[in-house]
N, C-alpha and C positions, 0 to 999 in steps of 0.2 A: 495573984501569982501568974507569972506570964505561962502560957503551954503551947512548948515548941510544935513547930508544924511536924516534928517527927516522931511526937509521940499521936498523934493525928490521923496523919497521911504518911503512908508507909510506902517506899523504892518497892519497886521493881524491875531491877536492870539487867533485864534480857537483851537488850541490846548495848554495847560499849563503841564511843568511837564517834568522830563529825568531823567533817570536815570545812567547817565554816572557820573556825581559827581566829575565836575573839581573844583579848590581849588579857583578859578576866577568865577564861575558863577554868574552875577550879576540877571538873572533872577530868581535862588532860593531866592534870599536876598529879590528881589521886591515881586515874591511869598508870602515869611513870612511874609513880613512888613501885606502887605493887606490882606491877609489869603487867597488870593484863589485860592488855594488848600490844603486839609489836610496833604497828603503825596506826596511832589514834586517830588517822583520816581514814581510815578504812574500816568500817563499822563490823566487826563482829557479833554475832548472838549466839545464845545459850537457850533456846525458844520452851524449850520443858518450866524454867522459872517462870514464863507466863502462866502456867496451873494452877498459881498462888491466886489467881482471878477467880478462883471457883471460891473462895471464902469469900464471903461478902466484908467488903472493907473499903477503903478509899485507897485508891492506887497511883502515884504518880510514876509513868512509864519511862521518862525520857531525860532523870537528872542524870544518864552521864552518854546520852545522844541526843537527836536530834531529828523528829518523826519523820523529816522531806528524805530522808537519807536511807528510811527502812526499807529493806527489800516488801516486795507485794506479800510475797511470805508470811512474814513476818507480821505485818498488817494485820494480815487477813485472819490470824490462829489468833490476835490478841480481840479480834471486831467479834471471833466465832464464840470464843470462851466469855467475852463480855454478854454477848445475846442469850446465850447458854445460863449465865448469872445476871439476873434484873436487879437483886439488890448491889451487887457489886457497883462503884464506880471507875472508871481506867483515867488519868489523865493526863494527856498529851501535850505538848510544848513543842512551839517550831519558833524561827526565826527567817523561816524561806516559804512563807506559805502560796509566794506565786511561782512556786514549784511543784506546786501538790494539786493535784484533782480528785474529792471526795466527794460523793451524795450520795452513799449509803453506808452511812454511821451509825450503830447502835442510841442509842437515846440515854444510857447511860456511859457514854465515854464524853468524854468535856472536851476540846478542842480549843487550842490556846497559842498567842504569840508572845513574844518577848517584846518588850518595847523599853530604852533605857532612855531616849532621849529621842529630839522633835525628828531627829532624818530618819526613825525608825518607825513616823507615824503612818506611813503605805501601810505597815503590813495591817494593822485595824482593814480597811477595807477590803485588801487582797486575801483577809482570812473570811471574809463573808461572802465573798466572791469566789473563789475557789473550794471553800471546805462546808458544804452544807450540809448543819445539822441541829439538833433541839439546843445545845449546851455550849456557847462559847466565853473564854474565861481572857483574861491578860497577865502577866504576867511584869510587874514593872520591878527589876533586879537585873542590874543596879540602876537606878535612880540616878542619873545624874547631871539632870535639870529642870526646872519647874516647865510642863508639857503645855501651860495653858489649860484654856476652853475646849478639850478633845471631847468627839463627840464618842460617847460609850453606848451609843444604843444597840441593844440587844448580847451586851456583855453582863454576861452576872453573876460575874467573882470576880474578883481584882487582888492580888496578890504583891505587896509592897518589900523592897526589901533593897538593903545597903551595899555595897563593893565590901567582899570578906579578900581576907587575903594581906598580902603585903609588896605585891608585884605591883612595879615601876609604873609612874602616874595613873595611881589608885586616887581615884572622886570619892568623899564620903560625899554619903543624900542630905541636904539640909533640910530644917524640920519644913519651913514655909513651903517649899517644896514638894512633900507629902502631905500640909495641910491640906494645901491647896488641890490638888489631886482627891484629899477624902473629900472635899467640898464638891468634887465635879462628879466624883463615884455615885454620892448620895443624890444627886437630883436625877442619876439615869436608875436610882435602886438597886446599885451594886452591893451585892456582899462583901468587906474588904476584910483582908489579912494580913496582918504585918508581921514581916521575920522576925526573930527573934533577935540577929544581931541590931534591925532597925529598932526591935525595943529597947535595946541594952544601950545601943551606942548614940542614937539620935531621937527618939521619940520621947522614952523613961516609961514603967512601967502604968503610970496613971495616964497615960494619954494610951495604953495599948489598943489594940483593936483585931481581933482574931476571930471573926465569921468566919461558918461554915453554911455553906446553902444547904433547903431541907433536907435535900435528895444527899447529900455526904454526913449528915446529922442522923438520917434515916440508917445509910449502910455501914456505923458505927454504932446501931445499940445492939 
């Protein structure tokens, strides 16, 4: 049986809003639908819902922004409440990490880029460059070209996942495409996890694959 990453890793979206403006964002769409926010390039928070970091659990911060864009603020109360809870884990997504300057990250917060395709391959370097810390992850959603021989060292979660939606020249991931990527994860000893619509829609559930590293295995018992 496949198990969605959301019965797993649980939102916390204290912050709403980016302004990077990919043609796939499905968190502008749920933005509009429920109105909340007037202008989704301008990030609002609600900073009390980072509290939810004192239960020890696995926390993804940023599916409906975008961590280059958080005020210091904001930051800083999500790094305080993470240091505050050791079993807790937080984790982060950017797409602009040579906009960010961090070196003092908690050891439980994971630090992660997007990467869909090869012109997106800077940011790999510019997240190790700019964001230093124990825990960095990627993020490949959507998928949508085989990346090669990329080098993953010192990533140690890799997250796979397809174009959801139905807006105008929508890529689905082809499977060799994600083979080929778990073949490049496994020789740097990445954990990998695949979405649920890539199980459903492109993988099938006998090829699934849904690691969790020890340290988010640990702040789920």
């Amino acid at each position: 049986m496949v198990v969605c990453i959301k019965d797993k890793i649980k939102n916390i979206n204290a912050v709403i809003g980016c302004n990077i403006g990919c043609r796939y964002c499905y968190a502008k769409v749920v933005a509009n639908r429920f109105g909340l926010t007037k202008n989704f390039s301008k990030p609002i928070a609600d900073i009390h819902k980072l509290e939810r970091l004192r239960k020890p659990g696995v926390y993804f911060l940023t599916g409906m922004s975008d961590f280059y864009i958080w005020e210091k603020q904001w930051l800083d109360k999500s790094f305080e409440l993470l240091r505050e809870s050791p079993k807790t884990v937080g984790i982060y997504l950017t797409k602009a990490p040579n906009k960010i300057k961090l070196d003092d990250v908690p050891n439980n917060a994971w630090m992660g880029v997007t990467i869909t395709c090869k012109n997106d391959l800077w940011r790999l370097k510019s997240l190790k460059e700019n964001i230093k810390c124990k825990n960095y992850h990627v993020t490949f959603e959507p998928l949508f070209e085989d990346l090669g021989d990329i080098d993953l060292s010192n990533i140690r979660w890799i997250v796979i996942g397809t174009e959801t939606g139905n807006c105008k020249g929508k890529i689905d991931a082809q499977k060799e495409w994600v083979d080929h990527l778990v073949e490049v994860a496994r020789r740097y000893d990445c954990k990998i996890f695949f979405k649920e619509e890539l199980v459903h829609k492109v993988m099938g559930e006998e090829n699934s694959i849904q690691e969790l590293t020890d340290e988010m295995e640990d702040a789920l018992r």
